[in-house]
C-alpha positions in Angstrom: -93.3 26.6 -69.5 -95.3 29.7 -68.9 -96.2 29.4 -65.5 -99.9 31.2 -64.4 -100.0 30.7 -60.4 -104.1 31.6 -60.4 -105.2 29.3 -63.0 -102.7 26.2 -61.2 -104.8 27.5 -57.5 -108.4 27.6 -59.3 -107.7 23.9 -60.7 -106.3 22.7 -57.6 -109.7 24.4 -56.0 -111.9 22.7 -58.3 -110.4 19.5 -57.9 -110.1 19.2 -54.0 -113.4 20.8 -53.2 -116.5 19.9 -53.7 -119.4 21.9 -55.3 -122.6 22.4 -53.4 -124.0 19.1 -55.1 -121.2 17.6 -54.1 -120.2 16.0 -57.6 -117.0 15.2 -58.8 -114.9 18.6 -61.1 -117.0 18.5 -63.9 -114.4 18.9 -66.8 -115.0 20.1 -70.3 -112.7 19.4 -73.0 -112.7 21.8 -76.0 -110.9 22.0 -79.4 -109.8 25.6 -79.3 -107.9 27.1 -76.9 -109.3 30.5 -76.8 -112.6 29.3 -74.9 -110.5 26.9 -72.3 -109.9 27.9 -68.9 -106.5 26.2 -69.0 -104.1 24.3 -71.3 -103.3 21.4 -70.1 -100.1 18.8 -70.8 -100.7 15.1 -70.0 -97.2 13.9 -68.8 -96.2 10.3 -68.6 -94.3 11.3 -64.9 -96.4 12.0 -62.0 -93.2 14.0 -60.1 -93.5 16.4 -63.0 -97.4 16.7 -62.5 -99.1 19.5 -61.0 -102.1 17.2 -60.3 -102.1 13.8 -60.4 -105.8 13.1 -61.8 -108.5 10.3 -61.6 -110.8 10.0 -64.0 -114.4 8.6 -63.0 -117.7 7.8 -64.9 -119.5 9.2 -61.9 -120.4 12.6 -61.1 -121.0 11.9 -57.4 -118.0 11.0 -56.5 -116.5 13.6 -54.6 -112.5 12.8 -53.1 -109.4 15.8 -54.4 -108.2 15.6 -57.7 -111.4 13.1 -59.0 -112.4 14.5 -62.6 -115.6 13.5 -64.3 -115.6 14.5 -67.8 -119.1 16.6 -69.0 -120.5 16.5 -72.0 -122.1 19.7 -71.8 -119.9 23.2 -71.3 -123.0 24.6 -69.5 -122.8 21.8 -66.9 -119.0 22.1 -66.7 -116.7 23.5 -63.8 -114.0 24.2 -65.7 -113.2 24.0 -69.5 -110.0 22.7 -70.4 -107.6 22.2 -73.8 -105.4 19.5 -74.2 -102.0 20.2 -75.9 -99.3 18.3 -77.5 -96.6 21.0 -76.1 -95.5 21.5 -72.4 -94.2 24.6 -72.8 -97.9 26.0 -73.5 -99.4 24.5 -70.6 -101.1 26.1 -68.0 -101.5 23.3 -65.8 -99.8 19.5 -65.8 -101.3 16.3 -64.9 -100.6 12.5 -64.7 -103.7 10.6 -65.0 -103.4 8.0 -62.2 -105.1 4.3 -62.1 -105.7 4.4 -58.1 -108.5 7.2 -56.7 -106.5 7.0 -53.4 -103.6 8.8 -55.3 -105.4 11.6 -57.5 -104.7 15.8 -55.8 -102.8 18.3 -56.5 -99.9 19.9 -55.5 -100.0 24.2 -54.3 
């Protein structure tokens, strides 16, 4: 896995810290890699996980590792590309069921 330590900090930024609205990381998912921010690998194993995510329908919330998906790029914090392959991801996550679980790790 190619390992990038500044995009794993920014992501880890963008999900424990709120932004001055204080809303939720507002993600962006794209289809082509060459506009995201990051790559990311959805593993079924949170100890392999860089974050472990929480997805919400709300923007407000505002707790570490809470991602609320945009449907506009202008409006998002980060833009992100899902890929099948681990070993061209930038960042990994586990996508958890409880909010009380979601951050990431440094």
């Amino acid at each position: 896995m190619r390992f990038h330590p500044h995009v794993l900090v920014s992501f880890c930024i963008l999900s424990a810290l709120p932004p001055l609205g204080a809303s939720a990381a507002q993600i962006y998912i794209t289809n082509y890699p060459s506009e995201a921010n990051a790559k990311v690998y959805v593993t079924k194993y949170a100890s392999e996980a860089n974050c472990i995510v929480y997805e919400t329908q709300y923007s407000s919330e505002t707790d570490p590792g809470v991602w609320f998906y945009t449907k506009y790029k202008t409006n998002a914090r980060a833009v992100i590309y899902y890929t099948q392959y681990k070993s061209e991801a930038d960042l990994i996550v586990y996508f958890t069921k409880y909010k009380n679980e979601a951050r990431c790790r440094y």
